[in-house]
Backbone and ligand atoms as CSV (ligand in chain L), in Angstrom:
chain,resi,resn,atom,element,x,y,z
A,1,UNK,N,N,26.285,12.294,4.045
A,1,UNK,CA,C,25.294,11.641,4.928
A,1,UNK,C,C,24.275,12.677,5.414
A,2,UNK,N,N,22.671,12.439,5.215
A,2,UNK,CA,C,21.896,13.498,5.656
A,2,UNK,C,C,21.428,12.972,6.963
A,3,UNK,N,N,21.100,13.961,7.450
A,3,UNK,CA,C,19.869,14.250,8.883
A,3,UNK,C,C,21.173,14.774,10.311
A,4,UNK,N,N,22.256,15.355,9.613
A,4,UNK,CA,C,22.903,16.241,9.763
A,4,UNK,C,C,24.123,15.682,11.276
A,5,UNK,N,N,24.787,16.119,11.529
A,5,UNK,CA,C,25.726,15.547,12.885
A,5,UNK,C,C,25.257,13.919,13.369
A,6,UNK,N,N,24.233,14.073,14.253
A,6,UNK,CA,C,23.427,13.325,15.220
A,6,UNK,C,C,22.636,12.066,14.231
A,7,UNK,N,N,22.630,12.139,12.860
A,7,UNK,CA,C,21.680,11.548,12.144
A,7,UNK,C,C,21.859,10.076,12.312
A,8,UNK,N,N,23.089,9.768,12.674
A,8,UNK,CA,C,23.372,8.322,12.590
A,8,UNK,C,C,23.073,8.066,13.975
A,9,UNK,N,N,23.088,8.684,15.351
A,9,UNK,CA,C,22.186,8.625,16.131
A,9,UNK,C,C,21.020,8.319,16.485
A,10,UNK,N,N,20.386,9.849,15.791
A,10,UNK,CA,C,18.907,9.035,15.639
A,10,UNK,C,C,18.360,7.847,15.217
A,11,UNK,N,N,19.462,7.704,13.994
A,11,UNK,CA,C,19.410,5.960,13.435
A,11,UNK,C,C,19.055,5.019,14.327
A,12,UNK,N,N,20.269,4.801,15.265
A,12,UNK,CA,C,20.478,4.203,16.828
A,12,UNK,C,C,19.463,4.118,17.279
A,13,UNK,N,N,18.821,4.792,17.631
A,13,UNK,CA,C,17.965,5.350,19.032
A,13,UNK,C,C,16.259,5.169,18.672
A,14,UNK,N,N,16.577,5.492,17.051
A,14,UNK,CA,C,14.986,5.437,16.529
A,14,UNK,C,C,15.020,6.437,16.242
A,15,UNK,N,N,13.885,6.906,15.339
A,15,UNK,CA,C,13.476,8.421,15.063
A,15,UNK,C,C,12.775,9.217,15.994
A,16,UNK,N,N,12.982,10.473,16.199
A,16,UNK,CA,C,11.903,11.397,16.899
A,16,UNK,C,C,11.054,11.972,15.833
A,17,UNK,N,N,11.097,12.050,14.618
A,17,UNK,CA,C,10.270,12.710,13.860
A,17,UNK,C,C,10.664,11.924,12.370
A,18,UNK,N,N,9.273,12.138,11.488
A,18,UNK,CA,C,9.223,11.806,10.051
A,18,UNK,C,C,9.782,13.083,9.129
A,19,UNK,N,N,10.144,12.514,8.289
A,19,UNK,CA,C,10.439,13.409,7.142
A,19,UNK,C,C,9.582,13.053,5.951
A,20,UNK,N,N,9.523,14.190,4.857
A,20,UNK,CA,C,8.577,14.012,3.587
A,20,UNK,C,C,9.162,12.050,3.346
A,21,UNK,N,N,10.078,12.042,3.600
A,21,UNK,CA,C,10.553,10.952,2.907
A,21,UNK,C,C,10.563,9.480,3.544
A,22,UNK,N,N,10.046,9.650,5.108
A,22,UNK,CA,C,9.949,8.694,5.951
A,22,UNK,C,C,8.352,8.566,5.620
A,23,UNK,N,N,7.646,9.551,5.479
A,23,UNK,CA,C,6.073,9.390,5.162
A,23,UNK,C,C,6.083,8.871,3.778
A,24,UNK,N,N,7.198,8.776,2.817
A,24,UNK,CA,C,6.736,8.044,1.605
A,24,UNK,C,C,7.248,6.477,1.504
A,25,UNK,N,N,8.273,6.514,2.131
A,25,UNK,CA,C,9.005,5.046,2.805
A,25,UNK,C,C,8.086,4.028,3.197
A,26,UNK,N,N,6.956,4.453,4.394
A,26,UNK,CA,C,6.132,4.090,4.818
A,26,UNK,C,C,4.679,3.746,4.549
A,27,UNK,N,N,4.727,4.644,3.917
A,27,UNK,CA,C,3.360,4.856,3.217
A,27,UNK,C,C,2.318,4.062,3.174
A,28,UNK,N,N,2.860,2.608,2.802
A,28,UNK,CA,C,1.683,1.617,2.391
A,28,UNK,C,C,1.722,0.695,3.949
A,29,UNK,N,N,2.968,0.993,4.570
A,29,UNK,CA,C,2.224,0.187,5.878
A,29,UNK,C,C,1.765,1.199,7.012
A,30,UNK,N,N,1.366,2.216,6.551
A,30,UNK,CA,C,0.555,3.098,6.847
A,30,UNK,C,C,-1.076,2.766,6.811
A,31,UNK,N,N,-1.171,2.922,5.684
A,31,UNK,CA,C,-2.232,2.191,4.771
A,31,UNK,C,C,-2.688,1.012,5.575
A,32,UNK,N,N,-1.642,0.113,5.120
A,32,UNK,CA,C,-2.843,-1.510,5.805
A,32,UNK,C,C,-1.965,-1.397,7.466
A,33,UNK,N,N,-1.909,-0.179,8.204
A,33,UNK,CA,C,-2.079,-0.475,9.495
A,33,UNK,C,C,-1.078,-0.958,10.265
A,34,UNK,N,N,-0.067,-1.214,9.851
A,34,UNK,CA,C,0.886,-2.332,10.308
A,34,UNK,C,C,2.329,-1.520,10.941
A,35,UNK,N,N,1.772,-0.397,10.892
A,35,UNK,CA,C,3.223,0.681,11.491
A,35,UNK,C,C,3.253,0.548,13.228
A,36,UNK,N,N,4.491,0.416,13.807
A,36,UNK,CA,C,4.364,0.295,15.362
A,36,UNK,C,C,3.439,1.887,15.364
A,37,UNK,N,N,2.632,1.742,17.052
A,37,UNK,CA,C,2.016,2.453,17.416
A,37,UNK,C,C,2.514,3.867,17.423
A,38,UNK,N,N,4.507,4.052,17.523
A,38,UNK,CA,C,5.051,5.418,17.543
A,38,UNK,C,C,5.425,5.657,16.420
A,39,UNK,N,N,5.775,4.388,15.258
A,39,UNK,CA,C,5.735,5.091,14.160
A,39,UNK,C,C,4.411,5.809,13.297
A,40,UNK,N,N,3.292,5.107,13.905
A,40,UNK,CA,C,2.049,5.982,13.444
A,40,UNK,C,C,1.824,7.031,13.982
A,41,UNK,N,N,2.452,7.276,15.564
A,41,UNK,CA,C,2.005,8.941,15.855
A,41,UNK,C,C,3.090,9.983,14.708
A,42,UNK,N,N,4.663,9.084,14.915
A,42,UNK,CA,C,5.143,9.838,13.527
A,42,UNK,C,C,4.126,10.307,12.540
A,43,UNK,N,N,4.373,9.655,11.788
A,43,UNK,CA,C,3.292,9.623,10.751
A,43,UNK,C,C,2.407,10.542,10.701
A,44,UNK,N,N,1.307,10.300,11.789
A,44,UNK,CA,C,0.177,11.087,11.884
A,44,UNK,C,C,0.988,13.176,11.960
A,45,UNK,N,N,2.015,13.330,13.281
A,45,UNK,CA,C,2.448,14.372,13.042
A,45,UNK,C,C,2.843,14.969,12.132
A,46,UNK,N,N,3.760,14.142,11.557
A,46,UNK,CA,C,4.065,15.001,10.407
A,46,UNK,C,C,3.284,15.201,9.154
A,47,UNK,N,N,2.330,14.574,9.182
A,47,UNK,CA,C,0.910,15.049,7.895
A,47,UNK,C,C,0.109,16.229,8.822
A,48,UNK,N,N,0.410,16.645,9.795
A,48,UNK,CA,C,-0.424,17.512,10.425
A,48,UNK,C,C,0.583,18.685,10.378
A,49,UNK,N,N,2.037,18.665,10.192
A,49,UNK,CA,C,2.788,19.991,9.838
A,49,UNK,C,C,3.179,20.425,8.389
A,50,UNK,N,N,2.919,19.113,7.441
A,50,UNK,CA,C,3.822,19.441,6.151
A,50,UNK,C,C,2.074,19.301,5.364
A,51,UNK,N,N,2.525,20.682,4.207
A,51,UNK,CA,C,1.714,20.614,3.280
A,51,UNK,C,C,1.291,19.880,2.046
A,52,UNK,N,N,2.309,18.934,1.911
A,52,UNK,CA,C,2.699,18.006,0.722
A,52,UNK,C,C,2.142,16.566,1.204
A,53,UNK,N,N,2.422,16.483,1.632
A,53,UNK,CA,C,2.268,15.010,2.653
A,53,UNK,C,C,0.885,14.545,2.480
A,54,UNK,N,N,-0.214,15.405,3.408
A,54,UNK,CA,C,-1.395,14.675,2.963
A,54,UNK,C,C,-2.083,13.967,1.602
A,55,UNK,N,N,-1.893,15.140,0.891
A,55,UNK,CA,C,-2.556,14.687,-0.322
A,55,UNK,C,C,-2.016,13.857,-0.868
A,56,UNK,N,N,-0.938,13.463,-0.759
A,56,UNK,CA,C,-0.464,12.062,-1.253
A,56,UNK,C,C,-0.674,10.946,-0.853
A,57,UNK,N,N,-0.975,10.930,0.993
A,57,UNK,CA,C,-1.073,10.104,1.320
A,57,UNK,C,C,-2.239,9.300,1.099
A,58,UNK,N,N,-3.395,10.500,1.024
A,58,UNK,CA,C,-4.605,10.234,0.780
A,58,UNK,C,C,-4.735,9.385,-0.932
A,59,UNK,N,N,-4.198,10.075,-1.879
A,59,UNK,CA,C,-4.356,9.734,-3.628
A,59,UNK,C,C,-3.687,7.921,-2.973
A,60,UNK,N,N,-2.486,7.604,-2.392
A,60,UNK,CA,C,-1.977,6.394,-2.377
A,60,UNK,C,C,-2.978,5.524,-1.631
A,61,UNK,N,N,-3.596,5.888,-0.392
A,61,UNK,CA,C,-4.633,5.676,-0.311
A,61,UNK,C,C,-5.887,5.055,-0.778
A,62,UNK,N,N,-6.401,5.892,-1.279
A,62,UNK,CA,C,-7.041,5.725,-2.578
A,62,UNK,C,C,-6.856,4.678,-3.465
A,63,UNK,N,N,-5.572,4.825,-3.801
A,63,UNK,CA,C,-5.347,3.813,-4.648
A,63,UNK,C,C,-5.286,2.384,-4.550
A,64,UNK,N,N,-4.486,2.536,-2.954
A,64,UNK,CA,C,-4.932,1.179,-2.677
A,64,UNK,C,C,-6.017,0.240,-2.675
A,65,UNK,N,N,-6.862,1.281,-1.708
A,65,UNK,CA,C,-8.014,0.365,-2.155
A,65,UNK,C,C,-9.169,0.283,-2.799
A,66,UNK,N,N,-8.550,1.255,-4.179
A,66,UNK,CA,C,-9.318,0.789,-5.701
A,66,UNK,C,C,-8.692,-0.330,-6.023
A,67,UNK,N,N,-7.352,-0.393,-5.830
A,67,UNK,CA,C,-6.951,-1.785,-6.531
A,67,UNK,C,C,-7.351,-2.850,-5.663
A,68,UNK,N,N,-7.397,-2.841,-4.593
A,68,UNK,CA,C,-7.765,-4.225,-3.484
A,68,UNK,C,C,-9.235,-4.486,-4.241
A,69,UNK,N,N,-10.118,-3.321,-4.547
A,69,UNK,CA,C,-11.594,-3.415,-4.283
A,69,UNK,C,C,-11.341,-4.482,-5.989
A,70,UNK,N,N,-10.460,-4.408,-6.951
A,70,UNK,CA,C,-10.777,-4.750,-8.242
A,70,UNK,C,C,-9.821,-6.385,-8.264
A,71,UNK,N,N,-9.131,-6.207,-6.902
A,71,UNK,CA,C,-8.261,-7.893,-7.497
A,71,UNK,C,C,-9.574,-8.426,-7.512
A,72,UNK,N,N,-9.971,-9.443,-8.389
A,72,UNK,CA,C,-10.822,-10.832,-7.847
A,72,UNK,C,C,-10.174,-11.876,-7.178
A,73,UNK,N,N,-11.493,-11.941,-6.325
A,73,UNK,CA,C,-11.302,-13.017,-5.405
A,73,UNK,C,C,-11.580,-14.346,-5.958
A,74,UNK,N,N,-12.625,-14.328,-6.851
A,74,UNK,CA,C,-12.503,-15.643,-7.581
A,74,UNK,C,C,-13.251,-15.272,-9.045
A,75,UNK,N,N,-12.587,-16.362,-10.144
A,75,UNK,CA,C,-12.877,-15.827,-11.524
A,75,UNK,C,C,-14.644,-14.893,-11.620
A,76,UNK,N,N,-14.769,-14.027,-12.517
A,76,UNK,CA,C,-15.866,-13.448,-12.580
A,76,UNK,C,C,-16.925,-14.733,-13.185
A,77,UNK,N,N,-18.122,-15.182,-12.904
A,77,UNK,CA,C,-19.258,-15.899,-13.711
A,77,UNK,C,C,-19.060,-16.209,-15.239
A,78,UNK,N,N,-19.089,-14.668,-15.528
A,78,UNK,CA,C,-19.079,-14.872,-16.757
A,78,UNK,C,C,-17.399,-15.995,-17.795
A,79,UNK,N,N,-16.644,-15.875,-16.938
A,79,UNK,CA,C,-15.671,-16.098,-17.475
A,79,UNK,C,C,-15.715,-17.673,-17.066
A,80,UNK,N,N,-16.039,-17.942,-15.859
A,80,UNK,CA,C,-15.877,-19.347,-15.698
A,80,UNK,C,C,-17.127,-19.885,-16.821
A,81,UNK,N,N,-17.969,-19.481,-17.042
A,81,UNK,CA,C,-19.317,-19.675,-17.919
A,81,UNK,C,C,-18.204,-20.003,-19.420
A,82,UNK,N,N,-17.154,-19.013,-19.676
A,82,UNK,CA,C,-16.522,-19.494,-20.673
A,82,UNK,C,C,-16.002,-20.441,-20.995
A,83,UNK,N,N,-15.336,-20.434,-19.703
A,83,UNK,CA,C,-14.282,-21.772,-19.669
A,83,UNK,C,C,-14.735,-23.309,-19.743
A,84,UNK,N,N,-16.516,-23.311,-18.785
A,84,UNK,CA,C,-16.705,-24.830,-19.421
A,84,UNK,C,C,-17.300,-24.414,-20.622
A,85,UNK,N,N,-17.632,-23.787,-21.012
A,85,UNK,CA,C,-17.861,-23.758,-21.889
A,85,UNK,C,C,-17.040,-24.417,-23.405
A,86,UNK,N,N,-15.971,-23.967,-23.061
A,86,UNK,CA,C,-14.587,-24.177,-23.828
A,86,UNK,C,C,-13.873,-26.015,-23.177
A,87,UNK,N,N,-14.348,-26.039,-22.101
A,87,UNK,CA,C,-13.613,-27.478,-21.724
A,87,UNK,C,C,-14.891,-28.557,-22.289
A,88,UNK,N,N,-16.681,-28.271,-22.437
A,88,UNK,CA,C,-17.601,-29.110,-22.817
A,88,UNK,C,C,-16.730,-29.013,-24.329
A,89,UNK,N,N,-16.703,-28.100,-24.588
A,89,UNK,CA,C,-16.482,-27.863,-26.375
A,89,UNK,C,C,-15.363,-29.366,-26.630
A,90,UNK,N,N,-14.021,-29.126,-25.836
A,90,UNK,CA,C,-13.042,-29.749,-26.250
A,90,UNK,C,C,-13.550,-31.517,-25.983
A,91,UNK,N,N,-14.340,-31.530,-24.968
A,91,UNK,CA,C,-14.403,-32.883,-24.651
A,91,UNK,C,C,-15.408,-33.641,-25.438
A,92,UNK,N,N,-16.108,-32.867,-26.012
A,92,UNK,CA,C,-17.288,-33.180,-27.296
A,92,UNK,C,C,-16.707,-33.467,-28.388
A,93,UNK,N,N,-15.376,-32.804,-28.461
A,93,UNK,CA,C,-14.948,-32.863,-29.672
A,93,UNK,C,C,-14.092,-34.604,-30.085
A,94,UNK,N,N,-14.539,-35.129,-31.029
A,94,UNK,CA,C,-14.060,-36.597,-31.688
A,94,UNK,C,C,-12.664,-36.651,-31.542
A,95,UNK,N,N,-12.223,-37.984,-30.929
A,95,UNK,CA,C,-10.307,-37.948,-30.997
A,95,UNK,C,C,-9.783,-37.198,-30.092
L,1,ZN,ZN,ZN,5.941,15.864,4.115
């Protein structure tokens, strides 16, 4: 069992501090915001002591919202342009 004697304690009680591994746990409700107010000062501290931490958080980051920016929200023009296209076709078609 890690986080040493007391760990199942802290369990109990809540955390006093993040680990590399509580900042990757978290990560994405980091991201969209949704961490209680002390788990974000977590958070925030421990990217301000560990060297690893930021830049990841930032690339996941990132990533998120390249992918948010690329879901569509509704089919692209061109594609709905296909589709009647493809539904005039079928309904033109005899039988
Ligand atoms: Zn870390």
């Amino acid at each position: 069992m890690r986080g040493g004697p007391f760990g199942w304690l802290r369990r109990l009680v809540g955390k006093d501090e993040f680990d590399c591994r509580d900042v990757l746990a978290n990560c994405s409700d980091y991201v969209d915001e949704e961490l209680s107010e002390r788990d974000a000062q977590l958070f925030d501290a421990h990217l301000d002591d560990c060297p690893d931490c930021p830049p990841y958080v930032a690339t996941f980051k990132a990533t998120v919202m390249t992918m948010r920016d690329l879901e569509p929200k509704t089919a692209p023009p061109e594609l709905r342009e296909r589709i009647h296209a493809r539904i005039a076709a079928e309904s033109e078609r005899p039988g």
